[in-house]
N, C-alpha and C positions, 0 to 999 in steps of 0.2 A: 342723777343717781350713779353711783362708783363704786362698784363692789371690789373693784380691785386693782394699785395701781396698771396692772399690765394693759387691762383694758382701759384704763384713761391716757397711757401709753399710746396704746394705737388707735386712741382717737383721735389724740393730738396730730399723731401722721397722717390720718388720713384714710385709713384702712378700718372700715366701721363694719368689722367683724363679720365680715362677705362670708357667705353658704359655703357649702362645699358643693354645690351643682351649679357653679357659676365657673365657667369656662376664663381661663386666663393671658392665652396666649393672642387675646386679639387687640384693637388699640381699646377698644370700645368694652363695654362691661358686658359679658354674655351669660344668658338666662337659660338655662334648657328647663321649659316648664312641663310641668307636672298636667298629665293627658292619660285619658282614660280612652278606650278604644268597645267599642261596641258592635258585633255582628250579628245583622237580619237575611232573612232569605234573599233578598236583592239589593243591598248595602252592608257597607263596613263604615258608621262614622265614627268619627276622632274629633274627643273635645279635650281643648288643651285650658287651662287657665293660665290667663294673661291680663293681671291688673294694670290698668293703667294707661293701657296701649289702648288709640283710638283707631278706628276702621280705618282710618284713612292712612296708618302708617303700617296696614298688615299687608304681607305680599303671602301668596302660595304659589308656588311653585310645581312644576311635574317635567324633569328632564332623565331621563334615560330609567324610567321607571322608579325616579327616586320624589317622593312628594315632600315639599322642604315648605317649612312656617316659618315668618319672621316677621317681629313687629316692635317696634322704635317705642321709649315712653322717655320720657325728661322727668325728671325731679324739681316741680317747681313747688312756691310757698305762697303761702298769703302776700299782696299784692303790700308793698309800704314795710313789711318786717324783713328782719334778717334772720339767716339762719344762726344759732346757738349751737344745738346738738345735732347730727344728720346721722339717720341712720338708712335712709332709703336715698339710691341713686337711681338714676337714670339707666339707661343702656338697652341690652336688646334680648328679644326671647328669642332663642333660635330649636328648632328641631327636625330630625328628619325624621325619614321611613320609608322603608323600600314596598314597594306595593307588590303584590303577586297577580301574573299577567291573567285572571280572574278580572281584574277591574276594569272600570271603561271611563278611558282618562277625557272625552269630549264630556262626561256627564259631570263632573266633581262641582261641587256648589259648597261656598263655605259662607257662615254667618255669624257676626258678633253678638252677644248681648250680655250685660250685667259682667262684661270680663273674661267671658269663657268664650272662644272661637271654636265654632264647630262647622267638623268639615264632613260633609259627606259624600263620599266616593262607594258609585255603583258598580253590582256588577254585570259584566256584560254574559249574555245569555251563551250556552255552548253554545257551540257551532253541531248542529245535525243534519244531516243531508245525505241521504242516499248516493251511492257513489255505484253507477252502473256498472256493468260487466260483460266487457262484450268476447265473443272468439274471434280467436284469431287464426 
């Protein structure tokens, strides 16, 4: 279907009409996906959607208080065909977010299902404790 030479244009190139929230300064094709962030009395989770990507290619990260998602997907096709028209590539979903020292970065637990990666990062209890007073 061809609505219009320009876009049969840059099909022919190559360029099949990529997002505007795909990142392009890297070698690879980059995703920042779309994450919904939800806060309870003792948790903050973060569910991102990530089609395509299997567990096995997601990494999370936690350095300098920055919590960082990324996860690998390939564009492949029925097993014997060729591709014709392509409109879905491969490449990578990437996102960060800076967490607030509220959190308790040994607790974070993330899990995949149906696509959607969800991470949940606790938080850590204040710190209370009596603080004596002596004379001096």
């Amino acid at each position: 279907m061809n609505t219009n030479g320009h876009e049969h244009q840059e099909q022919a190139n190559g360029e099949q009409g990529l997002q505007s929230n795909v990142e392009r300064t890297r070698p690879v094709r980059v995703i920042v996906p779309r994450c919904d962030i939800f806060e309870g009395e003792n948790a903050v989770q973060i569910e991102c959607e990530m089609p395509g990507v299997d567990e096995s290619s997601i990494d999370v990260t936690l350095e300098r208080s920055i919590l960082t998602i990324t996860g690998r997907f390939e564009a492949t096709g029925p097993e014997g065909f060729r591709p014709v028209w392509r409109e879905f590539e491969g490449g990578e979903y990437r996102r960060s977010f800076e967490l607030s020292n509220e959190a308790n970065a040994d607790g974070i637990e993330a899990a995949m299902q149906n696509g959607v990666l969800s991470v949940k990062v606790p938080k850590t209890q204040p710190a209370q404790r009596r603080i004596p007073v002596v004379s001096r």
